[in-house]
C-alpha positions in Angstrom: -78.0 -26.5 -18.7 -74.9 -26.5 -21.0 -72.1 -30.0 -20.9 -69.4 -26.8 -20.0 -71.7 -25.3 -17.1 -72.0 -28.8 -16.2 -68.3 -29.5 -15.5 -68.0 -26.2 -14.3 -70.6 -26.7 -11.3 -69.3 -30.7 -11.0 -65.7 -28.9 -10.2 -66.8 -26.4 -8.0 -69.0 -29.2 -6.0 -65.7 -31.1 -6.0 -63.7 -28.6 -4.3 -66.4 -27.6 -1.8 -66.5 -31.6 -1.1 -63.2 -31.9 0.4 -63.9 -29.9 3.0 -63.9 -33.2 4.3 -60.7 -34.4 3.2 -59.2 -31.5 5.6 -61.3 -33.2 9.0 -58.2 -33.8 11.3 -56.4 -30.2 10.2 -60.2 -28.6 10.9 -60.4 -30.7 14.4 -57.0 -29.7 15.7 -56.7 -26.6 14.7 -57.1 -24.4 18.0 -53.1 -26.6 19.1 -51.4 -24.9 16.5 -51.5 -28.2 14.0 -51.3 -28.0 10.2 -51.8 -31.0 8.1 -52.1 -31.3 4.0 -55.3 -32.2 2.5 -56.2 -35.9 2.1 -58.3 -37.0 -1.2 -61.3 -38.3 1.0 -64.1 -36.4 0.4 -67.8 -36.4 2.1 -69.6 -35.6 -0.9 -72.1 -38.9 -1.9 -74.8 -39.6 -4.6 -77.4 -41.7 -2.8 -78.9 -44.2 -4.9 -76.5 -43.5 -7.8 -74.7 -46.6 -7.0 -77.6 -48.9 -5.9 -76.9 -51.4 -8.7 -73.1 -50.9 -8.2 -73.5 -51.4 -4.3 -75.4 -54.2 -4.6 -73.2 -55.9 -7.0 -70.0 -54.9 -5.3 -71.4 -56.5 -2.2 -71.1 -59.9 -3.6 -68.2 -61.8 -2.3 -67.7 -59.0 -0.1 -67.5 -59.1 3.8 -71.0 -58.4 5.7 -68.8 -55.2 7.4 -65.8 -53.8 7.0 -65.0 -52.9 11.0 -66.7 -52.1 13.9 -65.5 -49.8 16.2 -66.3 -48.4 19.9 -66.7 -44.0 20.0 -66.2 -42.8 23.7 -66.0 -39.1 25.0 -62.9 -38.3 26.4 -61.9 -35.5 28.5 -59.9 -33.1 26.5 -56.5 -32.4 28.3 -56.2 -29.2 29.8 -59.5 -27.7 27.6 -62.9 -28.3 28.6 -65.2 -30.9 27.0 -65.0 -34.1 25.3 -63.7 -35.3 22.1 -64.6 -38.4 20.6 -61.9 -41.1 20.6 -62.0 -44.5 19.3 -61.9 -47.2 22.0 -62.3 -50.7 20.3 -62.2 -51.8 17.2 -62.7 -54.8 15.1 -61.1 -57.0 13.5 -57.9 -55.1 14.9 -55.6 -53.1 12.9 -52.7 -55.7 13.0 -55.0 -57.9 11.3 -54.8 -55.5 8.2 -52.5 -55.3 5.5 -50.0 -52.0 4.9 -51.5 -50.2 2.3 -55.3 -51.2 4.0 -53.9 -50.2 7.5 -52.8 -46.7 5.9 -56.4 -46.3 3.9 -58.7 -46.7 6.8 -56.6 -45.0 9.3 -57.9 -41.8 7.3 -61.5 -43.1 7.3 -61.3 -43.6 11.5 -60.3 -40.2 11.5 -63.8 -39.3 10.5 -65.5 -41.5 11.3 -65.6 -40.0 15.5 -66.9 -36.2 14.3 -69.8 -38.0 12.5 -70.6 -40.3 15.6 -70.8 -37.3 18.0 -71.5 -34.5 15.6 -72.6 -32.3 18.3 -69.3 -30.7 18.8 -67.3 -31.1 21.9 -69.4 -30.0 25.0 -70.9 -32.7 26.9 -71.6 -33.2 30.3 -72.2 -36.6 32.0 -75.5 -38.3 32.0 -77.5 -40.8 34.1 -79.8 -41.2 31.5 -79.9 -41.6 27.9 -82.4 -42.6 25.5 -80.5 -44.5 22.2 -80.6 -44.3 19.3 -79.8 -45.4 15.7 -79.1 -43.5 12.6 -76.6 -43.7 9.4 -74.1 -41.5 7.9 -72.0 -42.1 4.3 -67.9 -42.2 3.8 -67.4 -41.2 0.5 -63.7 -42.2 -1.7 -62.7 -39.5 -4.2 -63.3 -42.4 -6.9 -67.0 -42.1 -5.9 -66.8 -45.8 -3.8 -69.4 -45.1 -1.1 -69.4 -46.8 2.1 -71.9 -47.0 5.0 -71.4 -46.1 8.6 -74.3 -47.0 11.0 -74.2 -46.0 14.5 -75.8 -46.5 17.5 -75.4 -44.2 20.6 -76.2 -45.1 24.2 -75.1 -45.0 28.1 -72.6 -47.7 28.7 -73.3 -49.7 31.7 -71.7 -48.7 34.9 -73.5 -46.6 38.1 -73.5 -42.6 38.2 -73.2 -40.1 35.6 -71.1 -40.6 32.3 -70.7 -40.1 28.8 -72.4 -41.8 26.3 -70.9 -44.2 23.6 -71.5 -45.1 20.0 -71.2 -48.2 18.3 -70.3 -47.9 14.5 -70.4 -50.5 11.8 -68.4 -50.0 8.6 -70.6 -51.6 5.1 -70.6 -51.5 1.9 -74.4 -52.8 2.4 -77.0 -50.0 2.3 -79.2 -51.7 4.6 -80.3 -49.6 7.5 -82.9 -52.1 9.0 -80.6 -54.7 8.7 -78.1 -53.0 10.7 -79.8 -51.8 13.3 -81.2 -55.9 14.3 -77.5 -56.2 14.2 -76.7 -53.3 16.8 -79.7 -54.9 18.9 -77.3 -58.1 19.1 -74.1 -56.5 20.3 -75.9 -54.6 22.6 -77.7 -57.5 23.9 -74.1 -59.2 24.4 -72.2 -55.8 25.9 -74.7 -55.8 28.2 -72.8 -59.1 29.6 -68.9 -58.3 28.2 -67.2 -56.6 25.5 -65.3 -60.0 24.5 -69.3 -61.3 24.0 -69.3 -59.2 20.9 -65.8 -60.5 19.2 -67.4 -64.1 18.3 -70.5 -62.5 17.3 -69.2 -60.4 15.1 -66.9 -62.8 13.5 -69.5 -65.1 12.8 -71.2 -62.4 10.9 -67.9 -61.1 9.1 -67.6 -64.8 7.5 -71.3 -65.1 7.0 -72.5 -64.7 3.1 -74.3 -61.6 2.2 -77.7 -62.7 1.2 -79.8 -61.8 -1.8 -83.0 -59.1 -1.9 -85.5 -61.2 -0.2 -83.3 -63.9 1.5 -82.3 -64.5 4.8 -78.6 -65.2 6.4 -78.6 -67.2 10.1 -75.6 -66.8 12.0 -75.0 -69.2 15.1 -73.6 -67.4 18.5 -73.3 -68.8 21.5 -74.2 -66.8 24.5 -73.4 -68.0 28.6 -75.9 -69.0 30.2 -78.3 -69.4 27.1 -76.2 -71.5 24.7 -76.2 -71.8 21.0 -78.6 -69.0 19.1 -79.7 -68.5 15.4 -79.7 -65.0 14.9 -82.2 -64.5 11.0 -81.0 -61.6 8.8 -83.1 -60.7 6.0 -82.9 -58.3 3.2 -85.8 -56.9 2.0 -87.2 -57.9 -1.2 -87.2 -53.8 -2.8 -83.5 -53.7 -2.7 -83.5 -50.3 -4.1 -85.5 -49.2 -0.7 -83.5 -51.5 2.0 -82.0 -48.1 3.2 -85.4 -46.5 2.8 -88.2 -45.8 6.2 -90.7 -43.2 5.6 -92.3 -43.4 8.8 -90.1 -40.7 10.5 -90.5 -38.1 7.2 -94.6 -38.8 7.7 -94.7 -38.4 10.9 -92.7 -35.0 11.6 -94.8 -33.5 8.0 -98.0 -33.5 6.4 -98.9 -35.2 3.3 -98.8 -31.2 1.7 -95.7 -30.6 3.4 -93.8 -33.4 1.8 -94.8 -32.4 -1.5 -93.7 -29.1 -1.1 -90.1 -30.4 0.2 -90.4 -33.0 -3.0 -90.6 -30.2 -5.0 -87.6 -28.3 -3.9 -85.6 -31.7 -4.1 -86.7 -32.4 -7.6 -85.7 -29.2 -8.9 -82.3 -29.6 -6.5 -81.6 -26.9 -4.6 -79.8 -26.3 -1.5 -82.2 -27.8 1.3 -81.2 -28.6 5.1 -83.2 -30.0 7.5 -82.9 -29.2 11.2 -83.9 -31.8 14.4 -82.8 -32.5 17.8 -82.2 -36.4 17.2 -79.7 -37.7 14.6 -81.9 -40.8 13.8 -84.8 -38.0 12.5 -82.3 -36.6 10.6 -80.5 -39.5 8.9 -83.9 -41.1 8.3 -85.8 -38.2 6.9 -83.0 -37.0 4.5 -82.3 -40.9 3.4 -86.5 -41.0 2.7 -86.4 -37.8 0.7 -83.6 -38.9 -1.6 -85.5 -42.3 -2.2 -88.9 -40.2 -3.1 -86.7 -39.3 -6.5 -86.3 -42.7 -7.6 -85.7 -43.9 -10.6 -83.7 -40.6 -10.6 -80.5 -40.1 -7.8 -79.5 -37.0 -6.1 -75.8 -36.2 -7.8 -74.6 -33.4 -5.0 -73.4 -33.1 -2.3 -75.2 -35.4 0.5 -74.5 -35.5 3.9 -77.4 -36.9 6.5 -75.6 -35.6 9.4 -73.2 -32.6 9.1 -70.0 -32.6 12.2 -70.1 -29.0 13.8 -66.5 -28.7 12.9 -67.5 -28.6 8.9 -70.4 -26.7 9.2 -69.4 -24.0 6.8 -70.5 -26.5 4.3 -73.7 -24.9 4.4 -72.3 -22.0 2.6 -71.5 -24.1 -0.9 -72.9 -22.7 -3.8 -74.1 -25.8 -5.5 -77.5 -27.6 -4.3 -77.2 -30.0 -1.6 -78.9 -31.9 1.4 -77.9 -31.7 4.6 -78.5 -32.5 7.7 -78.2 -30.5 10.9 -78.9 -30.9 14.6 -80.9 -27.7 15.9 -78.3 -26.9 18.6 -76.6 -25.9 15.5 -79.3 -23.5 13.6 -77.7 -20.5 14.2 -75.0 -21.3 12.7 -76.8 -22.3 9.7 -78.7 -19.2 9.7 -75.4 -16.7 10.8 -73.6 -18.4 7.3 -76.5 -18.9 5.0 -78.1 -15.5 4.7 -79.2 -16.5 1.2 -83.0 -16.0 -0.1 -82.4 -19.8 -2.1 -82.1 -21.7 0.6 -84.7 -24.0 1.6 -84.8 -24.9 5.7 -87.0 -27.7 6.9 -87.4 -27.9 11.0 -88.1 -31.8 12.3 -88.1 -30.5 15.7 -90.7 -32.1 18.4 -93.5 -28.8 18.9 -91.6 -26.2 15.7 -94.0 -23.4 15.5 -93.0 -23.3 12.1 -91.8 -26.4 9.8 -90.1 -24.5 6.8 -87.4 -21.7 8.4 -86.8 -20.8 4.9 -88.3 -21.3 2.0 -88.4 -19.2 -2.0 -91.9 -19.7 -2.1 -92.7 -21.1 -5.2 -92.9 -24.5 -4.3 -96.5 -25.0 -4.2 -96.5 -24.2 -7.7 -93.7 -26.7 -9.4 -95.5 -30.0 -9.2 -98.7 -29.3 -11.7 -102.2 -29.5 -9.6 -103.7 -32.5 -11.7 -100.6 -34.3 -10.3 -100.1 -33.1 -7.1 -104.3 -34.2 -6.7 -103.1 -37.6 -8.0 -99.9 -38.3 -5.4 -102.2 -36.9 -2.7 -104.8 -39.2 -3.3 -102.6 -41.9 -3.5 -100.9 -41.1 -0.4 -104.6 -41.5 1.6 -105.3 -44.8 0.9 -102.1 -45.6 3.0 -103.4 -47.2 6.5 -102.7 -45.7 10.6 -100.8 -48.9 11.4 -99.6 -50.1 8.4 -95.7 -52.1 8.5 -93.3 -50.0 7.4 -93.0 -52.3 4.4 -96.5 -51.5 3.5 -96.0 -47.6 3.8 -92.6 -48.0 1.8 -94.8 -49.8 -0.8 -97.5 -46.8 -1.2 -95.2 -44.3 -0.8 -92.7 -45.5 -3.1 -95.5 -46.2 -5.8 -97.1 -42.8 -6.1 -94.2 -40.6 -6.7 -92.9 -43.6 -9.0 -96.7 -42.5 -11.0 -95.4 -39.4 -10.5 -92.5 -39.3 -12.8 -93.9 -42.5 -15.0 -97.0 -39.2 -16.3 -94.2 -36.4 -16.3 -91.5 -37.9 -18.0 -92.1 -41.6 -18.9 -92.0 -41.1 -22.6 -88.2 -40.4 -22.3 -87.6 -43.5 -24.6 -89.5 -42.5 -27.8 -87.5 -39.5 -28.0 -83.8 -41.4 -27.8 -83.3 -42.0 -31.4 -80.8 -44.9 -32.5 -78.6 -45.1 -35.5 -77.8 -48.4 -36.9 -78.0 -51.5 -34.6 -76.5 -53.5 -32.4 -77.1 -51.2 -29.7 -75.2 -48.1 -30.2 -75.4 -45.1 -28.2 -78.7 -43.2 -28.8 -79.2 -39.5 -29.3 -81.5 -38.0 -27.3 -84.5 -34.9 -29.0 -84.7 -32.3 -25.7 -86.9 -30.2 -27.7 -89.5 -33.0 -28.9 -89.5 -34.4 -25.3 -90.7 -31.6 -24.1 -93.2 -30.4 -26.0 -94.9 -33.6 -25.9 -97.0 -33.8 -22.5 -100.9 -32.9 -23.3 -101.1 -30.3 -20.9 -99.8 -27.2 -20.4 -98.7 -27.6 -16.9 -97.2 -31.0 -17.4 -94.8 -29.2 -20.0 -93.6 -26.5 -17.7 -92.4 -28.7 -15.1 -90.6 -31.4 -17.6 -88.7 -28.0 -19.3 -87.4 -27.3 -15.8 -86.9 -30.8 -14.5 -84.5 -31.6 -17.9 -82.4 -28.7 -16.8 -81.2 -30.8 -13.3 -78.6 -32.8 -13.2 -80.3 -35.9 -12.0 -82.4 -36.0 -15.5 -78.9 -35.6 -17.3 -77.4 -38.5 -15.8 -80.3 -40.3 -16.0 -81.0 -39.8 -20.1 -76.8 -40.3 -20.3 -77.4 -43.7 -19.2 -79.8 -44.4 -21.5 -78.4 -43.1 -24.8 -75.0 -45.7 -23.5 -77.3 -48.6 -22.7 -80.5 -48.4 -25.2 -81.6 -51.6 -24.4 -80.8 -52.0 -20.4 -84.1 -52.2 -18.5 -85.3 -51.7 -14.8 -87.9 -51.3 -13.1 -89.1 -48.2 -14.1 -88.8 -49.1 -17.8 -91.2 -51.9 -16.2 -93.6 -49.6 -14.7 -93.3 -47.3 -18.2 -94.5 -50.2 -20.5 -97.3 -51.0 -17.9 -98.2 -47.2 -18.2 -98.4 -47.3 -21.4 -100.4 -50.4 -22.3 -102.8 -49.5 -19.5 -103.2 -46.0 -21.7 -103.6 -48.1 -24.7 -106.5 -50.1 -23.6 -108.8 -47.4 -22.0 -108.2 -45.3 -25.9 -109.9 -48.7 -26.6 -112.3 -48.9 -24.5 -113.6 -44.9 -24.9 -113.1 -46.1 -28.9 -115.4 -48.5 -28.7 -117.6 -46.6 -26.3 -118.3 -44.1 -29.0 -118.7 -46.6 -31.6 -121.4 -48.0 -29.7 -123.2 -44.7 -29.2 
């Protein structure tokens, strides 16, 4: 892949993005409205900014805003449209020039609460639930929305609601403790939530690993501490793989890892937005240390639904009551379609058909294996740590020599240079080298190697892992040295 095809595709994956940008024209439409394009794009890199995020977060508020998402009758057409009710803290509170930012970002923020589209009927019962979606700045500043949708209280049928929280914190379980709280105190008033909330706005945003108590009083039970804690693998806060394990097999996963690594355009399909954003969150994490650097969306609004028909790779993710859609737009053979639904007689709609053969067999024996020894009932902590782990291996044996092959001139760390053609021809086998020739050709690798010909002597965690590879080699060439000596 050329620098120039590069730009090309990064411009054509610009425009597509802000589809977004054109929400509020797209929504109102059908009355005869015409609005100009806004700069605010949905397009987002997961995991491209983790370091970024996390230092941005410091000295940052815990939120942004919380607001309140109820159905409301459309005049004179039928069905709902999603409307915001409540919000905190309250516009007046904001400056101008903040006032005029995020009244573009509410705009959006509705469609992606009640994707769905606009017919609803009332409900006496609802099951709720939690799931995540990403507001994305031209600039490429990323910001989280978290949501949680349920029956307010009352007697008879009616619509549901959604509460959304505004972060810059990319912290899913986090969040949704936080949703149990003001749900817990709507139960008993909306003005329960305001001093809750408030509390939590001032409160510092703690470290990997530590924990933030917030004090709230509630009537009739008095003062309580409320513990918030990060978890310590920052780079996996935002991360649950229990959903992706349940809906697919160990096989199955690998087969949807492999379309991801080699980026192309994959949607998944499920009845429940929480399956959705959780699934497509887990996938993008199995890719660390590299990030996904298209187009992103965990939960696409039925009013941009054509986004299905961008050229350029991407994940998305669609509820089913919208599958025909996907399938009516997206007639191509290169898409790859993934169904979560409860009882699919078939989980992949679509597929090429290669993708049992892109991860080479040694390796795929290895990640299986490694993805066994993973217990029924283990935390989901636990099952990030195993998971995480054995498609970290995973690109440690395919690609983890990356840094003897970034030569340096001089010193005082200036930019390397890195050898493509040495890197690889240098895996052993012959299967190991195919799939590192086509995995230097994605973006993600591109990024990635940028990033370490600019900083030659930054170091992470995968460095970490790298180094531990390495020495581990070292000492069983040793050991089989020695072996033979012996003999």
């Amino acid at each position: 892949m050329s620098r120039e095809n590069d730009e090309r595709d990064s411009g054509t994956l610009k425009r597509l993005s802000n589809v977004f940008s054109n929400i509020n024209a797209k929504l109102h439409r059908d009355r005869g409205e015409r609005e100009p394009s806004s700069p605010k794009t949905g397009h987002q890199s997961p995991g491209s900014s983790r370091l970024q995020d996390q230092s941005s977060a410091s000295g940052q508020f815990f939120f942004e805003y919380l607001v309140v998402v109820s159905l409301k009758k459309r005049r004179d057409q039928e069905g709902y449209e999603p409307q915001i009710t409540y919000q905190f803290p309250k516009r007046d509170a904001m400056g101008q020039s903040q006032r005029e930012d995020e009244e573009k970002s509410l705009k959006a923020i509705p469609l992606f609460c009640f994707p769905e589209g606009v017919n609803w009927a009332p409900l006496t019962e609802y099951t709720s639930e939690t799931f995540s979606f990403v507001l994305t700045e031209i600039d490429g500043s990323r910001r989280n929305g978290y949501c949680r949708r349920l029956l307010p209280s009352g007697k008879g049928a009616r619509a549901p609601e959604a509460y959304c929280i505004i972060s810059r914190l990319a912290c899913f379980g986090l969040f949704s403790k936080i949703f149990d709280e003001v749900e817990k105190r709507r139960q008993k008033s909306m003005a329960m939530i305001y001093p809750f909330m408030q509390s939590l706005r001032e409160a510092s945003i703690p470290a990997p690993g530590h924990t933030v108590k917030i004090k709230s009083f509630i009537p009739e039970s008095g003062t309580e501490i409320i513990s918030l804690t990060r978890p310590v693998d920052s780079w996996l806060e935002h991360v649950d793989f229990r959903t992706l394990f349940r809906y697919l097999s160990d096989e199955e996963v690998l087969l949807v890892f492999a379309a991801t690594v080699l980026e192309r355009r994959i949607i998944f399909i499920a009845d429940e937005l929480s399956t959705l954003s959780q699934v497509i969150h887990a996938v993008a994490a199995l890719l660390y240390p590299f990030t996904w650097q298209h187009t992103f969306i965990s939960i696409v609004p039925k009013v941009l639904i054509d986004v299905v028909m961008a050229p350029t790779p991407y994940l998305l993710g669609v509820t089913r009551n919208m599958l025909d859609l996907v399938t009516d737009q997206s007639d191509d053979a290169d898409l790859f379609i993934v169904d979560l639904s409860d009882g699919a007689e078939e989980k992949f709609i679509m597929r090429l058909g290669d993708e049992d053969s892109i991860i080479p067999p040694k390796l795929k024996e290895d990640l299986l294996t490694a993805l066994s020894v993973r217990e029924p009932n283990s935390t989901a902590e636990e099952l990030n740590r195993v998971i995480s782990e054995a498609f970290l291996s995973f690109f440690v044996n395919t690609v983890g020599h990356f840094a003897s092959h970034v030569k340096h001139k001089g010193s005082g760390g200036q930019p390397g240079v890195f050898n493509k053609k040495a890197f690889c021809k240098a895996p052993e086998h012959k299967a190991n080298r195919h799939f590192v020739k086509q995995f230097v050709e994605t973006q993600m690798f591109d990024i990635f190697i940028q990033e370490v010909e600019k900083h030659p002597n930054r170091e992470g965690f995968f460095h970490k892992k790298v180094a531990e590879y390495e020495e581990k080699r070292k000492s069983e060439k040793v050991k089989n040295l020695w072996g033979r000596v012996g003999l």
